[in-house]
C-alpha atoms as a printed R data frame, in Angstrom:
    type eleno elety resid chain resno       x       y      z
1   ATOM     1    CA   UNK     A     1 142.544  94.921 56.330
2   ATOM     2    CA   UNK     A     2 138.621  94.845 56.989
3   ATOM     3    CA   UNK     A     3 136.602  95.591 53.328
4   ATOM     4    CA   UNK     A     4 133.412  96.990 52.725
5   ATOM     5    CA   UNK     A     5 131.397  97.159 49.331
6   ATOM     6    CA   UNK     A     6 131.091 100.848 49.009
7   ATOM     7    CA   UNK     A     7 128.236 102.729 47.659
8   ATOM     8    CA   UNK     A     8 128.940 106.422 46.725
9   ATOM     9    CA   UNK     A     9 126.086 108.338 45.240
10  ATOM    10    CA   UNK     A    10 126.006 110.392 42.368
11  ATOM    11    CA   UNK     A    11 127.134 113.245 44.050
12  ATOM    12    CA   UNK     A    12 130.137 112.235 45.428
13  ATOM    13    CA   UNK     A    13 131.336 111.495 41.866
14  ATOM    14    CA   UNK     A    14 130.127 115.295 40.899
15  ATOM    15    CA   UNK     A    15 129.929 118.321 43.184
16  ATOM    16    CA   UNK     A    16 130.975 115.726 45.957
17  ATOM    17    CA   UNK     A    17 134.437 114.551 45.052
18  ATOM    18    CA   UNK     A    18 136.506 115.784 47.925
19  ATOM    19    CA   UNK     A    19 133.943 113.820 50.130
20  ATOM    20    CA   UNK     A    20 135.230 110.554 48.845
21  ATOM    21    CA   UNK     A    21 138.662 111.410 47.923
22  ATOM    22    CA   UNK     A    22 138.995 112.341 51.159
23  ATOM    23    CA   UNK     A    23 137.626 109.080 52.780
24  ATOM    24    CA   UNK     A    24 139.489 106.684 50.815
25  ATOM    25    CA   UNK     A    25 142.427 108.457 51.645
26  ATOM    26    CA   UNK     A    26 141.858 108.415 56.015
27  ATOM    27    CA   UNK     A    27 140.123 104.776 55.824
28  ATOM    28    CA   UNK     A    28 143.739 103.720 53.845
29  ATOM    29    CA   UNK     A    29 145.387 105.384 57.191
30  ATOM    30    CA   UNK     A    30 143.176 102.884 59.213
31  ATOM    31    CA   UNK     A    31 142.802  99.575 57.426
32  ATOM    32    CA   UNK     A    32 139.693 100.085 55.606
33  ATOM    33    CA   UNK     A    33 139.246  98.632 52.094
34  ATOM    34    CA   UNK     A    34 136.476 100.642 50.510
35  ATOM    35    CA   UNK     A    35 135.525  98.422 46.994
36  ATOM    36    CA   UNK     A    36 132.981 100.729 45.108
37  ATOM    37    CA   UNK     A    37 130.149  98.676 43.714
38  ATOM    38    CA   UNK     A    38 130.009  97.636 40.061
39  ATOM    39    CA   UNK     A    39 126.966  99.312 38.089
40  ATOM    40    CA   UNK     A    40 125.401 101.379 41.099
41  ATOM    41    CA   UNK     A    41 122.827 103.108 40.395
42  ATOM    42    CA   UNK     A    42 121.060 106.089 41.905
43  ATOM    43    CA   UNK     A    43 119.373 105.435 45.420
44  ATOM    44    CA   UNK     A    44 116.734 107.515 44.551
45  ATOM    45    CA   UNK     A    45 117.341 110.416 46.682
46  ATOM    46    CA   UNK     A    46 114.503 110.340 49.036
47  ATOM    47    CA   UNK     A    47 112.560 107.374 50.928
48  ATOM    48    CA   UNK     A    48 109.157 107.333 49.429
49  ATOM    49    CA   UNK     A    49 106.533 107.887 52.435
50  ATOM    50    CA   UNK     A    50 103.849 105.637 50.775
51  ATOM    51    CA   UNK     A    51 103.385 102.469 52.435
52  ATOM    52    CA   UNK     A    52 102.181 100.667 49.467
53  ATOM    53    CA   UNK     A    53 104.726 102.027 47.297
54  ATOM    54    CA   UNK     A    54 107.047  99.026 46.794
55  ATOM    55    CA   UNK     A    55 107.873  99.824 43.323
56  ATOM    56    CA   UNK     A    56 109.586 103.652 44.002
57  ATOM    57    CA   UNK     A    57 112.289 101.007 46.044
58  ATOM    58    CA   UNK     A    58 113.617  99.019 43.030
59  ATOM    59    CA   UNK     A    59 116.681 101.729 42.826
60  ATOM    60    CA   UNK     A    60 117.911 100.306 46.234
61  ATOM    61    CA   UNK     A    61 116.958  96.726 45.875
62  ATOM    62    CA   UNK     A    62 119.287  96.518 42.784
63  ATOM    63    CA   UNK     A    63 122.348  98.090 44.718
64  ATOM    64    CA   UNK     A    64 122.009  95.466 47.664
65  ATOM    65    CA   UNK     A    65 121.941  92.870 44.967
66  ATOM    66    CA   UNK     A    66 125.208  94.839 43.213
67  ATOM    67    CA   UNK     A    67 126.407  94.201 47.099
68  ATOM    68    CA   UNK     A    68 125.418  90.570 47.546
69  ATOM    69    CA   UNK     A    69 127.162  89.724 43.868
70  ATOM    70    CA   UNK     A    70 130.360  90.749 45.653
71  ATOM    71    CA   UNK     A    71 130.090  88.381 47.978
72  ATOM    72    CA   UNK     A    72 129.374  90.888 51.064
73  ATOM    73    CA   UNK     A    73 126.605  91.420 53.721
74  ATOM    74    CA   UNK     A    74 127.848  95.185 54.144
75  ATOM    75    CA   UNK     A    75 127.659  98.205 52.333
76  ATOM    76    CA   UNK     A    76 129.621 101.131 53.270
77  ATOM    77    CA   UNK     A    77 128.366 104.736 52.340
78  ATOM    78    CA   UNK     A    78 128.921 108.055 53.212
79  ATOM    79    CA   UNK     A    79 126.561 110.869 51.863
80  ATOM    80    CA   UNK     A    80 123.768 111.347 54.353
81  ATOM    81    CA   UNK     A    81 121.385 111.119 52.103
82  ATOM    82    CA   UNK     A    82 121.976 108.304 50.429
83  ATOM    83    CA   UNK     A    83 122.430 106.690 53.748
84  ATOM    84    CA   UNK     A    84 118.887 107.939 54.912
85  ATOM    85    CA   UNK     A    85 117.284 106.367 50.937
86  ATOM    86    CA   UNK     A    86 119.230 103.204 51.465
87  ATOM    87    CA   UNK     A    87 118.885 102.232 54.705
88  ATOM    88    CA   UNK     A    88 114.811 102.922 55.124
89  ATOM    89    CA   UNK     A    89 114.256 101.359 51.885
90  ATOM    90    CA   UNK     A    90 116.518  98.770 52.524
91  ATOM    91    CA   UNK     A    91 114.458  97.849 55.644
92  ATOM    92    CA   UNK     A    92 111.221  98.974 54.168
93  ATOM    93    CA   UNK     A    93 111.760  95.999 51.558
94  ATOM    94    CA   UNK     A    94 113.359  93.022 53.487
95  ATOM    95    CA   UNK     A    95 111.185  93.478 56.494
96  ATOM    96    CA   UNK     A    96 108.100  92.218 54.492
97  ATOM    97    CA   UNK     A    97 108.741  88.831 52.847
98  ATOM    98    CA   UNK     A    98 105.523  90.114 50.961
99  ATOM    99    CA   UNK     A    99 107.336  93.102 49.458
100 ATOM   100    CA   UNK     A   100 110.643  91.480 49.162
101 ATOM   101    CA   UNK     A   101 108.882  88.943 46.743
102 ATOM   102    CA   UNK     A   102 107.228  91.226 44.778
103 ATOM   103    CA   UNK     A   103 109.905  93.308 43.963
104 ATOM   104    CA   UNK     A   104 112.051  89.975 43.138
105 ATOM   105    CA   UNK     A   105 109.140  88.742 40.894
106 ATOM   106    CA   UNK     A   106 109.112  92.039 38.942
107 ATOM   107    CA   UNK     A   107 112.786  91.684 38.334
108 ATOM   108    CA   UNK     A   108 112.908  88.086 37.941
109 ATOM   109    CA   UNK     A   109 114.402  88.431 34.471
110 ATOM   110    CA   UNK     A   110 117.023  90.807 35.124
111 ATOM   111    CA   UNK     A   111 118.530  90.342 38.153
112 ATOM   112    CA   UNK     A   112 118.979  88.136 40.692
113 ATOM   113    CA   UNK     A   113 117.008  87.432 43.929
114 ATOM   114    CA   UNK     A   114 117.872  89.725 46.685
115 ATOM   115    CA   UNK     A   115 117.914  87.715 50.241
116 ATOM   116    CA   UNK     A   116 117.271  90.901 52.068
117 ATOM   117    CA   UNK     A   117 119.770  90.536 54.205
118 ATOM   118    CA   UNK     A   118 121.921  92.772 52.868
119 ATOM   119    CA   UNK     A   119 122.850  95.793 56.187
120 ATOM   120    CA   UNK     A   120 123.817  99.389 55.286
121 ATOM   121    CA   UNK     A   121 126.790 101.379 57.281
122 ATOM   122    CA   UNK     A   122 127.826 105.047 57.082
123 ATOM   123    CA   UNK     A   123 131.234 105.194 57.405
124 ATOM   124    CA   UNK     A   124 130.592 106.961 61.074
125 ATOM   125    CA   UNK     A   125 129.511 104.100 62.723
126 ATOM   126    CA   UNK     A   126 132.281 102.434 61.420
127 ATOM   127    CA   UNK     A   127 134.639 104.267 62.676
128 ATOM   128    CA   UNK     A   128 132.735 104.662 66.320
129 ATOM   129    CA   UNK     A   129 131.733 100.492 66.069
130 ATOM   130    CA   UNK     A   130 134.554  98.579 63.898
131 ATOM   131    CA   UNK     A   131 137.533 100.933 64.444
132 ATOM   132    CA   UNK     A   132 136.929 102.894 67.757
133 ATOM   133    CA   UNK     A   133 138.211 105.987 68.974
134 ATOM   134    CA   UNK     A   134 141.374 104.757 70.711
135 ATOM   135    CA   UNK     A   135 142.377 103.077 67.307
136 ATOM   136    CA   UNK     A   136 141.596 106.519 65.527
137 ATOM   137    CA   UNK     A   137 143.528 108.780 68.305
138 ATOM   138    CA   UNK     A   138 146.846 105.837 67.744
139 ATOM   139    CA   UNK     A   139 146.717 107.323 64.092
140 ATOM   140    CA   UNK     A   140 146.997 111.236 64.865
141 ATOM   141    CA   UNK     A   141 150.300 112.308 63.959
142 ATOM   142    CA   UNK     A   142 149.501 116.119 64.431
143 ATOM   143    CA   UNK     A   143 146.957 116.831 66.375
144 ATOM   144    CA   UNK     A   144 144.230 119.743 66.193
145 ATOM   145    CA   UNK     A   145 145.149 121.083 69.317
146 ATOM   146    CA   UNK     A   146 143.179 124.551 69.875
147 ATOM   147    CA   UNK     A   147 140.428 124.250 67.023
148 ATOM   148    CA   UNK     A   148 137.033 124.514 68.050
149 ATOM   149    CA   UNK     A   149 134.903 122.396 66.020
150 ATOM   150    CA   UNK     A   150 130.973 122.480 65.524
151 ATOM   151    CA   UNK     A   151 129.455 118.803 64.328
152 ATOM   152    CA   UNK     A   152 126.810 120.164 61.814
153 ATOM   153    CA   UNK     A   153 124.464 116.347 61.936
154 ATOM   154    CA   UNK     A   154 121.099 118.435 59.829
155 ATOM   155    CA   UNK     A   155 118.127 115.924 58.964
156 ATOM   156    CA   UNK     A   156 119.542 112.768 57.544
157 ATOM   157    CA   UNK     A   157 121.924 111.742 59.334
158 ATOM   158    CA   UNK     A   158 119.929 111.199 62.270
159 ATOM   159    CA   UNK     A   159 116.660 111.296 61.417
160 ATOM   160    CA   UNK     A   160 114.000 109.511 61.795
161 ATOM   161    CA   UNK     A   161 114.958 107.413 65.365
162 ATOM   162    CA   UNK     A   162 116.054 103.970 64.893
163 ATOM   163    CA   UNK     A   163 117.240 104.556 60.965
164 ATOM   164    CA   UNK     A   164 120.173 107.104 61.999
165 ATOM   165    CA   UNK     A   165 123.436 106.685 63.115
166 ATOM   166    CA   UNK     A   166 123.099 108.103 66.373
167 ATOM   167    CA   UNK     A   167 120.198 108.815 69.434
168 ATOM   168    CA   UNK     A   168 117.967 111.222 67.589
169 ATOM   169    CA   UNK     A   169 118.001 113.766 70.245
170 ATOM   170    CA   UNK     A   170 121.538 113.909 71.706
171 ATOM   171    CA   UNK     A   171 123.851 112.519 68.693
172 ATOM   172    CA   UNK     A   172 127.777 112.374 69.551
173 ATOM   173    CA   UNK     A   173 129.300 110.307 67.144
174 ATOM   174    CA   UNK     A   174 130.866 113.388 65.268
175 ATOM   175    CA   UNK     A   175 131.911 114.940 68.947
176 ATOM   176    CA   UNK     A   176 133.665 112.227 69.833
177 ATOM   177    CA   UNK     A   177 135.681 111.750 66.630
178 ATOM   178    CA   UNK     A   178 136.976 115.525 66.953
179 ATOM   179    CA   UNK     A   179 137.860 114.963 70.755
180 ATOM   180    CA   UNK     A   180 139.899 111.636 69.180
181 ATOM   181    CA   UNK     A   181 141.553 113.738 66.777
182 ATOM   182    CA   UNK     A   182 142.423 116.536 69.818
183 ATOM   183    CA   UNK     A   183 140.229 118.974 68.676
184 ATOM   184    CA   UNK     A   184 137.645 120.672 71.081
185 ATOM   185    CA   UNK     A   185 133.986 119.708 70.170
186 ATOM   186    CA   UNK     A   186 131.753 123.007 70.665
187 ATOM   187    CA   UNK     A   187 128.268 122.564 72.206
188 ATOM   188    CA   UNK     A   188 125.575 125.249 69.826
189 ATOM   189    CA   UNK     A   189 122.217 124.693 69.330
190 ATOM   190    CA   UNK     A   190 121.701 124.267 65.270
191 ATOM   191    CA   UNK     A   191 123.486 121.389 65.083
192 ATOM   192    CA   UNK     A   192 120.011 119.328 63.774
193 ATOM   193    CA   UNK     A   193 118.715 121.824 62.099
194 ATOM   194    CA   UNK     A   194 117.654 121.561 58.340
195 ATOM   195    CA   UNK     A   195 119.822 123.308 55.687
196 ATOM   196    CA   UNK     A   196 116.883 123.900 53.517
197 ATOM   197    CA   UNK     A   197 118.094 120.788 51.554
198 ATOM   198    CA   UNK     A   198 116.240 120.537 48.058
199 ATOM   199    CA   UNK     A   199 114.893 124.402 48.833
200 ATOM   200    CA   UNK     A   200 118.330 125.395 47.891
201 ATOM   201    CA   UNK     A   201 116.470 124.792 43.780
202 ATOM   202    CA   UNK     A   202 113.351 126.334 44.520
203 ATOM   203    CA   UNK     A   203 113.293 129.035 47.417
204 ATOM   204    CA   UNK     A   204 116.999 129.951 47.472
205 ATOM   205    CA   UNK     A   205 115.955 133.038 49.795
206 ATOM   206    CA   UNK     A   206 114.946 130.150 52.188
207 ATOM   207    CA   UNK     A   207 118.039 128.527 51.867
208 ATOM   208    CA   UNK     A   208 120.483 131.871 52.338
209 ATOM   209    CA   UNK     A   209 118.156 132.909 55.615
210 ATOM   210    CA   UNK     A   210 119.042 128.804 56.847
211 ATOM   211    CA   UNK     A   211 122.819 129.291 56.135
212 ATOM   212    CA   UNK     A   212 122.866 132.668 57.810
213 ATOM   213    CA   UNK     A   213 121.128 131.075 60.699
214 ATOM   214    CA   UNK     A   214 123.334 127.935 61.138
215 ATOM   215    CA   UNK     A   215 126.731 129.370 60.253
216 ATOM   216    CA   UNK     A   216 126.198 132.146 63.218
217 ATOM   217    CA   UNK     A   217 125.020 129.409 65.674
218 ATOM   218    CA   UNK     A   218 128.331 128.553 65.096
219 ATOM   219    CA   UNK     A   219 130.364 131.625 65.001
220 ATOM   220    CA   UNK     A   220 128.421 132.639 67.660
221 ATOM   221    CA   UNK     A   221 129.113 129.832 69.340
222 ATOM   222    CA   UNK     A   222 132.729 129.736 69.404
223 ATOM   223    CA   UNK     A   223 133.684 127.517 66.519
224 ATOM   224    CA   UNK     A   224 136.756 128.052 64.423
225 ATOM   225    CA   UNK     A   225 134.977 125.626 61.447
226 ATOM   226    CA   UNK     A   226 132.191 123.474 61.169
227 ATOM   227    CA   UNK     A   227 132.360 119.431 59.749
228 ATOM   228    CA   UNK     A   228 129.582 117.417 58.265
229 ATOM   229    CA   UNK     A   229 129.010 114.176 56.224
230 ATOM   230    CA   UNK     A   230 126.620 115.530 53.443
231 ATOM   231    CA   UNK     A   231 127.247 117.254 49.639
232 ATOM   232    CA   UNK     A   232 123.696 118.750 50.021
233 ATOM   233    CA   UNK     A   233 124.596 120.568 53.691
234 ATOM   234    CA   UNK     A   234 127.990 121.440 51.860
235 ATOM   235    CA   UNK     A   235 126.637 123.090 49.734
236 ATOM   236    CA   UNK     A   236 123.711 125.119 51.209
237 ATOM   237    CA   UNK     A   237 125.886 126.000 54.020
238 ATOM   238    CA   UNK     A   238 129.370 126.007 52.453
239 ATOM   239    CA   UNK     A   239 129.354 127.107 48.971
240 ATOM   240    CA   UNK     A   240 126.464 129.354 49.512
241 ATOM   241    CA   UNK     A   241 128.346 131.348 52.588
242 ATOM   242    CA   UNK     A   242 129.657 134.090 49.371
243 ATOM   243    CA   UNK     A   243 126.068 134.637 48.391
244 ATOM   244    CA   UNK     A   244 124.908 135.162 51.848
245 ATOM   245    CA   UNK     A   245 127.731 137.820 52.469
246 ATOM   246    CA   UNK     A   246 126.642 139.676 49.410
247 ATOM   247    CA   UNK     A   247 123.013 140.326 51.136
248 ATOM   248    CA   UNK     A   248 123.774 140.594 54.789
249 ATOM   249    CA   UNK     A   249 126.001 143.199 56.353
250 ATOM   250    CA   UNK     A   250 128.386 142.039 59.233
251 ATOM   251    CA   UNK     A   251 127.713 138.097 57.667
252 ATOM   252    CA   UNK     A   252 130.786 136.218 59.263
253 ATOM   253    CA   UNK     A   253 131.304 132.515 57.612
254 ATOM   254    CA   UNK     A   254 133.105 129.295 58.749
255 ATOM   255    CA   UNK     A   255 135.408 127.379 57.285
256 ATOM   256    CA   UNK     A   256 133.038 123.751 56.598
257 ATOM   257    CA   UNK     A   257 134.566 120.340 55.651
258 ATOM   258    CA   UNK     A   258 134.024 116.621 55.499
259 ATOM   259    CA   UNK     A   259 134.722 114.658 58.670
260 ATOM   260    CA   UNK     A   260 136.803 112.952 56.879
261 ATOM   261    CA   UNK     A   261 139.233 115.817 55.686
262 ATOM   262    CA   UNK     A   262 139.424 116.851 58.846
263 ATOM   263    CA   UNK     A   263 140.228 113.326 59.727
264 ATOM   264    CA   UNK     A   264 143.612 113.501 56.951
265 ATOM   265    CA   UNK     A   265 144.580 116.487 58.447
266 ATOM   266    CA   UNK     A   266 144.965 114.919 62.062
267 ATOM   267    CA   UNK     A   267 146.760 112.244 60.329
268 ATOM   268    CA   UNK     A   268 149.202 114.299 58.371
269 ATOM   269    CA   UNK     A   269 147.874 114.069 54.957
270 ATOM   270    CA   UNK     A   270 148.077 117.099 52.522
271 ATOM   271    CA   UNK     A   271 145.803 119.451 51.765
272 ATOM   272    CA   UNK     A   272 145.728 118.099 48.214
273 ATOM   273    CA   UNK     A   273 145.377 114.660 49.246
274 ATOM   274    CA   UNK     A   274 141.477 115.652 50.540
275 ATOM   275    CA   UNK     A   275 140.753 118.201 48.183
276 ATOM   276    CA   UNK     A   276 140.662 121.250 49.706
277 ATOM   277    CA   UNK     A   277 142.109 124.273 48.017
278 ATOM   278    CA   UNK     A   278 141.083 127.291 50.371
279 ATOM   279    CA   UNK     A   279 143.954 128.904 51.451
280 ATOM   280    CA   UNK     A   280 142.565 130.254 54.338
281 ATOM   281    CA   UNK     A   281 141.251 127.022 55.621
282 ATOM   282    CA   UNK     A   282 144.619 125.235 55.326
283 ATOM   283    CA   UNK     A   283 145.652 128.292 56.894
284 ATOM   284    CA   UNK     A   284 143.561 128.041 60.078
285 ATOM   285    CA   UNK     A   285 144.402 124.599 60.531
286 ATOM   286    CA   UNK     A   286 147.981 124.534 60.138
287 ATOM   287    CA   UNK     A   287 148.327 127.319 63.134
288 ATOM   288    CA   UNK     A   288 146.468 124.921 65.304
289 ATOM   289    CA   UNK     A   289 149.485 122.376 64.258
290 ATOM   290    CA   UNK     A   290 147.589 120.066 62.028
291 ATOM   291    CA   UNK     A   291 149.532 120.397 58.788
């Protein structure tokens, strides 16, 4: 069984839960030992643009040195986001031996030195780089024949080139994990598009016009349901699907998961097991002979 140290976010212990319950259930189909880090900490949400802001990066340096007391090189995590925070500050920090010392001098009391060498993973490249797609397809005991499925990838996961896990321009990491689970990956054009992300707090008119705009791409574009690896995406254009029905007549939604539920259900886990609880979800994909 491969292990990872595995760093989940605050939200996937809130709002998120179905995110992770999910993956720890699919990575138990295929070998993967995720071992949640002791006394994590908030990433810090965004990656501070300032080039001589070393100290907004502490919140990360501390969870690679939560990684390296484990005795691991890796960390495993799978909110976009926190991805995005980790991985940029994580270079940002151990790419200058001048910034790397400064931030272990500050903390010279409290914690120990971190080497830097420490490399962040979202469980996608994982699965595409560790695992690969034959191994995945081996596991599929029911297979999504007939769903059409749109890969929703928005800012983070991608974004900015060289920190995501995919080319920038032309990602198919999430395509080729439905096509290994028998499901038919649909082509539409939104699939990079912002959700409105933190706008959802302050300009939720913003955020309703986004998830209109996205969730038709998708319709429109033949999709039965739409997967994605972020809370923050889940919930601007998941959750907030009822809200924009309310304002806009003829508003058709999609079904949206987690890769990773979709994942159980192509494996033959229950609904329960990745914490979903619309009926009408389970419903779709149990007439395309998933459950």
């Amino acid at each position: 069984m491969k292990s990872f140290a595995y760093y989940p976010g605050c939200t996937l212990k809130t709002t998120g839960k179905a995110f992770e319950q999910s993956a720890y259930a699919v990575t138990g189909v295929l070998g993967i030992q995720m071992r949640e880090i002791e006394r994590w900490n908030c990433c810090g949400t965004v990656f501070s643009l300032t080039t001589d802001d070393t100290m907004h990066h502490i919140a990360t340096v501390r969870n690679m040195i939560r990684v390296e007391e484990m005795g691991e090189r890796e960390v495993l995590t799978l909110c976009s986001m926190c991805y995005n925070t980790l991985k940029r500050a994580n270079e940002f920090i151990a790419s200058d031996p001048v910034r790397l010392a400064e931030l272990n001098d500050f903390m010279y009391k409290e914690e120990l030195k971190y080497s830097g060498k420490v490399k962040v993973r979202h469980l996608l490249e994982i699965l595409r780089d560790d695992v690969g797609w034959e191994q995945i397809r081996s596991k599929v005991t029911k297979p999504l024949s007939g769903l059409r499925v749109a890969s929703y990838y928005g800012c983070a996961l991608v974004r900015p080139e060289g920190a995501g896990v995919d080319n920038l321009e032309d990602p198919t990491v999430m395509e080729d994990l439905v096509s290994s689970l028998g499901a038919e990956p649909v082509n539409w054009p939104s699939r990079l598009e912002c959700c409105g992300s933190y706008q959802t707090l302050a300009n939720k008119d913003l955020v309703l016009e986004r998830t209109e705009h996205i969730v038709s791409s998708a319709r429109e574009s033949g999709a039965d349901l739409i997967i994605l690896s972020c809370p923050l995406c889940e919930f601007n254009i998941g959750t907030r699907q009822a809200e924009v029905a309310e304002r806009s007549y003829g508003f058709k939604g999609l079904p949206v998961l987690y890769f990773t539920q979709l994942m159980g259900f192509a494996f033959g886990l229950e609904a329960k097991e990745l914490g979903i609880e619309d009926e009408a979800t389970i419903k779709l994909i149990t007439e395309m002979g998933a459950a």
